[in-house]
N, C-alpha and C positions, 0 to 999 in steps of 0.2 A: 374557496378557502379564504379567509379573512384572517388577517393578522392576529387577531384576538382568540382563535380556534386551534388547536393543537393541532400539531405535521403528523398526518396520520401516515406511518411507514408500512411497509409491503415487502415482508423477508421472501426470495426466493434460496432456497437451501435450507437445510434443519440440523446444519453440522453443529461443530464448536463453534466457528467465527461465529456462525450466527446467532447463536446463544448468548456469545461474549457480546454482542453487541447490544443484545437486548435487553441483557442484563444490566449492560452500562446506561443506556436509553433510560435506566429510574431514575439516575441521578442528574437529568436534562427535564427540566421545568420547561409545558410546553410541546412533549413530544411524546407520540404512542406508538406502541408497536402493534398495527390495526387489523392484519390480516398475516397468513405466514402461506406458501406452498409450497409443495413437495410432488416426487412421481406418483404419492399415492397419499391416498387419504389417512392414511393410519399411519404414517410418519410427521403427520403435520400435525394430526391429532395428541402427539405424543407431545408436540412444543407446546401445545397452546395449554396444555394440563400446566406445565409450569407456566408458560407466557400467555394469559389470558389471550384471544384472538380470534380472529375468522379464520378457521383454515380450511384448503383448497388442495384439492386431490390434483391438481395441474397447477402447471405455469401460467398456462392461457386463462384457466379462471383466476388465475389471482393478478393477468395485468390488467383483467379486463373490468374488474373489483375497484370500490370508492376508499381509492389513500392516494394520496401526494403524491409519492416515491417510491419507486423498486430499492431495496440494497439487495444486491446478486450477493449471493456467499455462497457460490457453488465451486469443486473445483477448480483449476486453472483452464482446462481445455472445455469449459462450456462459458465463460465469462463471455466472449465476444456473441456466442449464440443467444442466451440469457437478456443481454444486454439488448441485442438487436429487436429480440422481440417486445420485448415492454417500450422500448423509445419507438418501434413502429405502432404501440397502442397509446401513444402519447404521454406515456408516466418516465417524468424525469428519472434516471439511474444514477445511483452510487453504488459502482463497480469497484468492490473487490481486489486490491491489491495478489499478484500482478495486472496491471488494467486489460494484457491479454497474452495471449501464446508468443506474437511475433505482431511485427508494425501492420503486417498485411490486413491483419484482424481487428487491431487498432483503429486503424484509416478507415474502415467498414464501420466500427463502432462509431467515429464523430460524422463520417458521413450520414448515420440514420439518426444523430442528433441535430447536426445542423439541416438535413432533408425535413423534420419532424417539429423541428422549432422547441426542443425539449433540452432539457439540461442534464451533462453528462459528467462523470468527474469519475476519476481512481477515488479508492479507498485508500491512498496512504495516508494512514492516519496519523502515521508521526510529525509530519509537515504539520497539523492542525495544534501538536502539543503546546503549551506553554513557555517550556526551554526549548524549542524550536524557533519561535518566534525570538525568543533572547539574541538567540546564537545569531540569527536574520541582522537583530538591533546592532551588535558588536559587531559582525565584520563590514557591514555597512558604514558602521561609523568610522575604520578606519584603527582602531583602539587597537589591534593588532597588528600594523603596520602593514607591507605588502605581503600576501601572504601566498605561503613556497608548500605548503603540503596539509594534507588529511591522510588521516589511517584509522583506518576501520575494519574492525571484524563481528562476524553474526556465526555463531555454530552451538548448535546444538545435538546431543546424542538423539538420534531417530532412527533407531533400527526397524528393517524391511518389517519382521515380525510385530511389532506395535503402529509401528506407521506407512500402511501399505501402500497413499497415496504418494507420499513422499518421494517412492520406488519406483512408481509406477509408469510407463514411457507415455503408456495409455490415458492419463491423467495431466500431460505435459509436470512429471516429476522432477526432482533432483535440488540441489542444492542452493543453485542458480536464483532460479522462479523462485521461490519459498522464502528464502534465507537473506539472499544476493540481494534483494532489489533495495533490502534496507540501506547498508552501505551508498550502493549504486543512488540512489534518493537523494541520500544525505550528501555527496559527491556534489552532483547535478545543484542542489539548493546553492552550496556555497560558492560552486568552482565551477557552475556550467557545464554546457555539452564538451567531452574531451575530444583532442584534434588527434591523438592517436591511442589507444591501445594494445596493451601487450596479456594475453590470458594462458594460463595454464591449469589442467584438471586433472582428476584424477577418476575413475567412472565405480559407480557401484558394479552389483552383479548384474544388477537389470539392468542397464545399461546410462543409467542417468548419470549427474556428477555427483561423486561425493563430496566431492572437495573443490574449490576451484580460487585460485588469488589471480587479482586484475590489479594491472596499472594502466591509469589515466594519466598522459600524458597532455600539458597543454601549450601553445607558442608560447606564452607570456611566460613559463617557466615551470610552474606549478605542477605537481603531481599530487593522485591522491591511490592510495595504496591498501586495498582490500582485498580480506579473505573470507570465504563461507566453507561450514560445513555441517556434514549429518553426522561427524564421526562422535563428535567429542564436543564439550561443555566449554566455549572459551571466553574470554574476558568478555568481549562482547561491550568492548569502549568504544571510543570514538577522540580522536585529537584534533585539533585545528591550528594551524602551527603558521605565526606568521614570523613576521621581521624583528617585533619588538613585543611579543607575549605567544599564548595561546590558550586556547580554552581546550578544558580538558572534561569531556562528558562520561559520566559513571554508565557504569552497568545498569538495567541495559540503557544504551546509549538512546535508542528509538520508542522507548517507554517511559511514563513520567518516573525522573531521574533525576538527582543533584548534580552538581556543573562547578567548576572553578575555572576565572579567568588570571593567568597568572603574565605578568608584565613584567620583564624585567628580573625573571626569575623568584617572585615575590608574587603571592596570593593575594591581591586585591578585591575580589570578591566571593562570594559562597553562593551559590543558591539551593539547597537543601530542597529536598523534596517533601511534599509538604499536601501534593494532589490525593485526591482518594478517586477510588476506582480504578479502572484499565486506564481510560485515555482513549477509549476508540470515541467516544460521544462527541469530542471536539469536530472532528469533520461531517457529524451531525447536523450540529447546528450552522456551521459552514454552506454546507448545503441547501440546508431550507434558507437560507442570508439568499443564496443565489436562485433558487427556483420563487423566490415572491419577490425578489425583486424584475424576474423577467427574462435576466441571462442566461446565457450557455454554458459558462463553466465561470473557475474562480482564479483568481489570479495567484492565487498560491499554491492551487495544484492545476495548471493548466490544460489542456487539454493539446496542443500543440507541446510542452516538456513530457506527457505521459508517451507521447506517441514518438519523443526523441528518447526517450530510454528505450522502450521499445527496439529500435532499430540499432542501437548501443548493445543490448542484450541479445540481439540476432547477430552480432558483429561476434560478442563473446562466444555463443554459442557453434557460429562457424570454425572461428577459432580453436574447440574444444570438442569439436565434431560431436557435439550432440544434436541428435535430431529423434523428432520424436515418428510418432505411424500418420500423423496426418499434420498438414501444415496448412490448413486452410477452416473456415465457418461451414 
């Protein structure tokens, strides 16, 4: 592949995510969506009707297929599987937010990337957003003063009857994985890995969370305060609260979104939202940045913080005593 040739991409999964992404992939100059697989040929058949493609009645023919890059969109408890197999056929992956079940699957996943020489990265794609990168510039620079808190929340109504996976233990389901990891992300980006937390839930019928608020605690002082759920439709902001301002992220907070940084109790700046499309395309091109240049992962989704959430989110979940039917690849 030459710089000058488009990132031919290799969807495994045929859900929504994977649609949404492909969808977004037209408005990325430079990139195709070159091949798609499924368990069955007439499921993959069914994407390429809308998403022109090669499709592949298996996983194994489609890592073993001419494209750049896997994106896994399958999901939560085959991400680590999915992933293992395409970086053991040497095609760099971009996995799918959660990056997997639990660290243990994690640590397997960059093991078969750094074993493979292949590049490996989470799908959060909010980290790639535009007002991501903003929020990066302001509390780096300080513009906020020392800063004492974040609050975030992610919920959405997903009832068992419309959204079966969501429910599902068999699925690694619930509120947590799904919903969680945004806040949880967004935490991590500003405020780093937390030195304590405190979690509480509430469980569907199947057994997953429906509901769960964390706080992260940190020495330097800092807390950041999030809640998810399946119940109900919530603000779905985002605050970043320092000494001497705060920035305040719209609805949804992890989507391209307008932002105010307010100093002083005074609105200093606007940034309106202004993006077309979803926004999943940015760690697109993120990706193909790091696979031709030769690396293993990107410095703004690491591969070392995917796998510190991870064990952050094993911490939560002991805490909230969910556990799903298997905990292992």
């Amino acid at each position: 592949m030459s710089g000058n040739e488009n990132f031919r991409w290799g969807i495994i999964g045929t859900g929504g995510i994977a649609r949404t992404f492909a969808r977004d992939i037209a408005y990325l100059e430079g990139h195709e969506i070159a091949a798609v697989g499924s368990r069955t040929i007439m499921k993959s058949q069914e994407f390429t009707d809308e998403f022109p493609a090669t499709p592949f009645g298996s996983y194994e023919e489609l890592v073993a297929s001419d494209v750049d890059a896997i994106y896994v969109a399958t999901p939560h408890s085959l991400h680590a599987e999915n992933s293992i197999l395409a970086l053991n056929a040497g095609k760099p992956v971009l996995c799918e937010k959660p990056f997997a079940v639990n660290a243990t699957q994690a640590e397997a996943m960059i093991e078969a990337s750094k074993n493979n020489s292949v590049a490996l990265m989470e799908a959060m794609w909010s980290r790639f957003l535009p007002h991501y990168q903003v929020v990066r510039e302001i509390v780096d620079s300080g513009e906020l003063g020392e800063l004492v808190a974040l609050y975030a929340d992610h919920g959405q109504p997903l009832p068992a009857d419309r959204y079966y996976r969501l429910h599902a233990p068999e699925l690694a389901g619930g509120a947590l994985l799904d919903l969680g990891i945004y806040p949880i992300s967004l935490a991590f980006m500003v405020l780093g890995e937390p030195d304590s937390i405190i979690a509480s839930s509430q469980p569907t019928e199947s057994g997953v969370d429906a509901q769960t608020s964390m706080i992260f605690s940190y020495f330097t002082g800092q807390q950041a305060v999030m809640t998810t759920t399946l119940k109900v439709r919530t603000p779905c902001t985002a605050q970043i609260i320092g000494t001497k301002g705060r920035i305040n992220i719209d609805s949804n907070f992890y989507t391209p979104t307008s932002m105010q940084v307010i100093i002083e109790g005074k609105v200093t700046r606007e940034f309106p939202k202004k993006y077309l499309g979803h926004g999943i395309r940015e760690q697109a091109r993120e990706f193909a940045q790091v696979v031709r240049s030769g690396e293993l992962e990107s410095p703004i989704m690491s591969q070392i913080e995917s796998l510190a959430i991870m064990h952050v989110m094993d911490e939560i979940r002991e805490m909230i005593d969910l556990k799903y039917p298997f905990e292992a690849i």
